[in-house]
Every structure is written in structure tokens, then in C-alpha cells.
C-alpha positions as CSV (number, residue, x, y, z in Angstrom):
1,X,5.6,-40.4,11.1
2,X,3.6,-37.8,12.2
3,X,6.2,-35.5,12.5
4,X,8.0,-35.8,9.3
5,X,4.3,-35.0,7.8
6,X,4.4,-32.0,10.4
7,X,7.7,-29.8,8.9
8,X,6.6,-29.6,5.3
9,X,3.2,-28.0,6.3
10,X,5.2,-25.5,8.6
11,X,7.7,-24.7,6.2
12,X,4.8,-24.3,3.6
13,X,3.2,-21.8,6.1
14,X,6.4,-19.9,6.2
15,X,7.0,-19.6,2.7
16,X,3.5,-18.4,2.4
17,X,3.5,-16.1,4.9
18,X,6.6,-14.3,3.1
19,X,5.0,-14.5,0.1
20,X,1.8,-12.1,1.3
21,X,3.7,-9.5,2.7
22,X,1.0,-7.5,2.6
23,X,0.9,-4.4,5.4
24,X,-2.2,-2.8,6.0
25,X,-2.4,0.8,7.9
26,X,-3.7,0.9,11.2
27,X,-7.0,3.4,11.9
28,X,-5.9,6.2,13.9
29,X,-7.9,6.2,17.7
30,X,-9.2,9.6,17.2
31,X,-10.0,9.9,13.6
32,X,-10.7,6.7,11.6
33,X,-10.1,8.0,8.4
34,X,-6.6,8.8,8.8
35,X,-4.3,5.6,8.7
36,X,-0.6,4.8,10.4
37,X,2.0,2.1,8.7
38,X,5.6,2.0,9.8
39,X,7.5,1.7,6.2
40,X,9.4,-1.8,5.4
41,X,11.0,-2.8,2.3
42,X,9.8,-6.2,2.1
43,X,6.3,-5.2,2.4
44,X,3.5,-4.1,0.0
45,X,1.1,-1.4,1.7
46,X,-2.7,-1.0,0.8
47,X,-3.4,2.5,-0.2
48,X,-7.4,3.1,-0.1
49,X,-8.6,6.0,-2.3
50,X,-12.1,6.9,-3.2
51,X,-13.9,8.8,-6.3
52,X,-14.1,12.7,-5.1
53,X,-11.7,12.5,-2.2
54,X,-7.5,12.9,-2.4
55,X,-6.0,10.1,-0.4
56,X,-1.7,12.0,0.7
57,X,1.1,10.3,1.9
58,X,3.2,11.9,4.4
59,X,6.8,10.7,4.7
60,X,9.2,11.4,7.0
61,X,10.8,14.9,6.9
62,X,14.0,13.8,5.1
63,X,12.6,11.7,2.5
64,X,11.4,13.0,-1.2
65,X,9.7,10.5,-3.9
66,X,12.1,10.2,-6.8
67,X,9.7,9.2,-9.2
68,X,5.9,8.0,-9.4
69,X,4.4,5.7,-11.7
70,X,1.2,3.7,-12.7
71,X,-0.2,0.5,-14.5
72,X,-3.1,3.0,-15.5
73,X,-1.9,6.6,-16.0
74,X,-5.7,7.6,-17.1
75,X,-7.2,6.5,-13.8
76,X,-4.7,8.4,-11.4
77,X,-3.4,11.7,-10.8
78,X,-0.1,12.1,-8.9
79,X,1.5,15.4,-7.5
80,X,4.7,15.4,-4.8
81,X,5.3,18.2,-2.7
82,X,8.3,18.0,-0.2
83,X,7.6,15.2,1.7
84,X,4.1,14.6,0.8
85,X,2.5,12.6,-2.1
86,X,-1.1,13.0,-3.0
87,X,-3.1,10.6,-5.1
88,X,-6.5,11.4,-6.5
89,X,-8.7,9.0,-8.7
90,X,-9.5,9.9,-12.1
91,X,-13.0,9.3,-13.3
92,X,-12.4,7.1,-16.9
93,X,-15.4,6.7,-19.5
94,X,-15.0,3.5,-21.4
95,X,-15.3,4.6,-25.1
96,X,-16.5,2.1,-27.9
């Protein structure tokens, strides 16, 4: 009995695992602001970016952004160059 109860909670924990693909970049040894994550397709990467500051992407040589887009075009400027993206926060003033 204890065993049949056993394989629904793994498989649960599977499922969920897949579910929160979430990657998060690793701090660099020598400077802890700068962050490392290997690209994957299945996963979702937390980009950190800050009021003031410019948070860039760097891709591999080879690879170019085809098109950026956000839930909240007011709150976020975007610019590509080459195989860089930078990503700078907007300040927005709630108006009544």
C-alpha cells in the first residue's frame, strides 16, 4: 500500500518540477554583480534590473535578437546592438 501511495507524490514532484523551470544566473567569483546562465529553451531566466542602473545581455557572437517586447512598454527601455541587449527601467508616475 505504501508504495502505490508513493508514485503519485513522485510523479507530482516531477510534473512540478517541469512546471517551474525557472533558471536563475549564477554570481560571477570575482565580481558579484555580473551574472552567468547557460541558455535553454525550456527555461525561464530571472533578469534583475534596478532604478538608475542598465542591466545588458550579452549573447553569443553569432546570435542577434529579432524582436523585443513588453507587458509594460512605459516601464522599460530596450536597445540591441550586435549581440548585446540592454534593458534600463523607466521611472512611471501614476497620474489620476
Amino acid at each position: 500500500m505504501k508504495k502505490i501511495i508513493l508514485i503519485p507524490f513522485f510523479v507530482g514532484l516531477l510534473l512540478a518540477n517541469n512546471a517551474l523551470a525557472l533558471s536563475i544566473p549564477k554570481k560571477s567569483k570575482y565580481d558579484s554583480r555580473v551574472l552567468t546562465d547557460t541558455y535553454n529553451a525550456k527555461d525561464v531566466t530571472r533578469i534583475y534590473a534596478k532604478n538608475g542602473y542598465t542591466t545588458f545581455l550579452k549573447l553569443e557572437k553569432n546570435e542577434r535578437v529579432t524582436n523585443i517586447a513588453s507587458g509594460f512598454n512605459d516601464g522599460w527601455d530596450f536597445k540591441d546592438r550586435e549581440n548585446f541587449v540592454f534593458i534600463k527601467t523607466i521611472a512611471y508616475v501614476f497620474k489620476i
